[in-house]
C-alpha positions as CSV (number, residue, x, y, z in Angstrom):
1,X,-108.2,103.0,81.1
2,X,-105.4,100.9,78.6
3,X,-102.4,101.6,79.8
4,X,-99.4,100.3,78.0
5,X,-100.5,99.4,74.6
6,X,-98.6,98.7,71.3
7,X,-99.4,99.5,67.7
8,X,-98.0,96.7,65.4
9,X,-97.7,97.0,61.7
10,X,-99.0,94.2,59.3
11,X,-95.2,93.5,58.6
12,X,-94.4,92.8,62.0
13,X,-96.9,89.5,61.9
14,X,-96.1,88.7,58.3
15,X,-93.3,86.1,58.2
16,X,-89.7,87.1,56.2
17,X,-89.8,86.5,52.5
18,X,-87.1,83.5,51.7
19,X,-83.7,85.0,50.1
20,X,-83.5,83.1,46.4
21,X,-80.2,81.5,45.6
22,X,-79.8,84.4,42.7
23,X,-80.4,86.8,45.3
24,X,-77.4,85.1,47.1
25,X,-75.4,84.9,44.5
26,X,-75.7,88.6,43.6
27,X,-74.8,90.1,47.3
28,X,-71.7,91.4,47.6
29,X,-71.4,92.4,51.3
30,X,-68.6,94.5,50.9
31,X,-66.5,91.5,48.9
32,X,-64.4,90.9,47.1
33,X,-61.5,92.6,49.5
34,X,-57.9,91.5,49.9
35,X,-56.4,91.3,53.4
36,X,-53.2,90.2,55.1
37,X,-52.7,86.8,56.1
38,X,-52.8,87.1,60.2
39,X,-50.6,84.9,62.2
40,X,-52.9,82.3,63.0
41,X,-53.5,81.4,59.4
42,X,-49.4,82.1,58.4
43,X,-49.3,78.6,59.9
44,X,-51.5,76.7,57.1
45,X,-50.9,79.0,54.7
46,X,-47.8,81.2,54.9
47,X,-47.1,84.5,54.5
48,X,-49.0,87.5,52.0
49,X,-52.2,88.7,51.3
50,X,-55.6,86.6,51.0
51,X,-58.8,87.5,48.8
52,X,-62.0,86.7,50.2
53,X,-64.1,86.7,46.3
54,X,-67.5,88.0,45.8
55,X,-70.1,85.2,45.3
56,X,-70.6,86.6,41.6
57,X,-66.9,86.3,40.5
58,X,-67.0,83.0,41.5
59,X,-70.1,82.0,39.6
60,X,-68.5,84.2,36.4
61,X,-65.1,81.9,36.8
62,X,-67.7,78.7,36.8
63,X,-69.5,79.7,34.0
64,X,-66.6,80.0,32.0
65,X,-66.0,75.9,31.8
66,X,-66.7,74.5,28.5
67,X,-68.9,71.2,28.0
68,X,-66.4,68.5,28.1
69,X,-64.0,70.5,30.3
70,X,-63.7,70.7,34.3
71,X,-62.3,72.7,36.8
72,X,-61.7,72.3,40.7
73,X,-62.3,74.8,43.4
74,X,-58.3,75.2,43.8
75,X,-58.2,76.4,39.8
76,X,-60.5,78.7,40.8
77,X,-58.9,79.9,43.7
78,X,-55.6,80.5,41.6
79,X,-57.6,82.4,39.1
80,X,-58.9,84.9,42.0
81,X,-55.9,85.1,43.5
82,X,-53.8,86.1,40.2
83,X,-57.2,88.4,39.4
84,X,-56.7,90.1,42.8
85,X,-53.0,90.1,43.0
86,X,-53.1,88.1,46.6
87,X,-51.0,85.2,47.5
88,X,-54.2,82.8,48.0
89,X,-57.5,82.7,47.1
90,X,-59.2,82.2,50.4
91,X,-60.5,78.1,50.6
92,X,-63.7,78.7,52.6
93,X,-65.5,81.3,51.1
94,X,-64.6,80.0,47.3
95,X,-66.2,76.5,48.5
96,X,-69.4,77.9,50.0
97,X,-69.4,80.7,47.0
98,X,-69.4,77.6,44.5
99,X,-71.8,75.8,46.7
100,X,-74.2,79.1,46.3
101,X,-73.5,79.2,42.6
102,X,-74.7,76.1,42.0
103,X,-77.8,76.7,43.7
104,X,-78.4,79.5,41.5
105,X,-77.9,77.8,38.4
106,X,-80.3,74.9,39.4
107,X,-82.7,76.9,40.6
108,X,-82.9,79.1,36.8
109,X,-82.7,75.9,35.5
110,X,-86.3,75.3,37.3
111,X,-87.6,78.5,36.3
112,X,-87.1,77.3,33.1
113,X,-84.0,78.7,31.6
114,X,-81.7,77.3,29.1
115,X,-78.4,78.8,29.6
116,X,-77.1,78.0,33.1
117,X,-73.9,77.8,34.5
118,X,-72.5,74.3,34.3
119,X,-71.7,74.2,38.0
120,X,-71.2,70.2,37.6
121,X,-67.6,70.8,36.1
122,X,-66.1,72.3,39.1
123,X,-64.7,69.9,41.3
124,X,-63.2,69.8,44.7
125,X,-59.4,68.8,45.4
126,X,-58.4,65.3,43.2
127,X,-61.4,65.5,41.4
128,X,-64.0,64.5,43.9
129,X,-67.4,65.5,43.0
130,X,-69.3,67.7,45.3
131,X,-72.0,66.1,47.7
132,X,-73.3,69.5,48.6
133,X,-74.3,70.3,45.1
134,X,-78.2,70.6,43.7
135,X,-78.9,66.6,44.1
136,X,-76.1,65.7,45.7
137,X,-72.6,63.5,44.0
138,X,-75.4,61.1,42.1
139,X,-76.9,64.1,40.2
140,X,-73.5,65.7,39.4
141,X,-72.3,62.3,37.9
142,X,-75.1,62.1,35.8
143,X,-74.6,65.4,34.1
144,X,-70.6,64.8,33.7
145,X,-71.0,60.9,32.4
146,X,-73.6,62.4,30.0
147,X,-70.4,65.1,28.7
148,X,-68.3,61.5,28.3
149,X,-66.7,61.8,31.7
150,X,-65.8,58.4,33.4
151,X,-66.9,58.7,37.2
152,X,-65.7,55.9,39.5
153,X,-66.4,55.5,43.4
154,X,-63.4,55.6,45.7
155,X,-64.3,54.6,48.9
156,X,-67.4,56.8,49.9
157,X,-66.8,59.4,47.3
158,X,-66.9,59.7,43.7
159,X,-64.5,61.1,41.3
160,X,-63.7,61.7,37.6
161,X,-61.4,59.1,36.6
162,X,-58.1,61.3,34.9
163,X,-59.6,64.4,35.4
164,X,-56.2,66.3,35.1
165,X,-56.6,65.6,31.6
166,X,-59.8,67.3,31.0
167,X,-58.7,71.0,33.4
168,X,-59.1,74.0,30.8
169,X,-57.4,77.1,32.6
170,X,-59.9,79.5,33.8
């Protein structure tokens, strides 16, 4: 007699389907919310209210660069901030947001659409070019030295040389 026995279901064995980049960028878990800077971050970044974005809004701000034109991650955070009526836009999630954005975009762009979001003109603090991006700092400099940007290496990173003069408010 078989004692103890289990039935399994064919989607027990079958292994978990990959989450695209889109599908990333279009979960909200709950976000964008606005909460009250605790004590423990008051220290870096004072008193208020923080908003933790949605993926989505950050892609939307991204998408809103014009060829020629840049941003950086902090423009954007001032944009979500002023959007959401919180003291800060909050510096972790925006970053990995932008990182997921990017993915995104690169991975339409594979699929074979056109009209992506240029994730290449957002760049991080001082205009340093983001090695986390879709084929790393090299591939980013491409796309911005073929929109006439001037990208020069400082040190072990790169950066748009006078990139203040080429922000467009977002």
């Amino acid at each position: 007699m078989i004692k103890n026995f289990a039935i399994f279901t064919l989607g027990e064995f079958m292994p978990k389907k990959k989450t695209t980049w889109v599908e990333k960028l279009n979960e909200s878990k709950g976000l964008p919310k606005v909460e009250k800077i605790t004590d423990k971050l008051s220290k870096r970044w004072g008193t208020g209210t923080i908003v933790i974005p949605s993926p989505i809004e950050v892609y939307e701000l991204m998408r809103k660069v014009p060829a020629g034109k840049l941003t950086t991650i902090n423009d954007i955070r001032t944009a979500l901030a002023r959007k959401h009526k919180a003291t800060i836009g909050c510096p972790m999630t925006t970053g990995i947001f932008a990182w997921v954005a990017a993915n995104a975009a690169e991975e339409r762009e594979q699929s074979g659409e056109k009209d992506i979001t240029p994730y290449w003109r957002t760049l991080k603090t001082s205009g340093v070019l983001n090695e986390k991006y879709p084929g790393g700092a090299e591939a980013q400099k491409l796309r911005l030295e073929r929109e006439g940007h001037t990208v020069i290496k400082k040190g072990k990173k790169f950066k748009v040389l006078n990139y203040e003069e080429a922000l467009v408010g977002i």
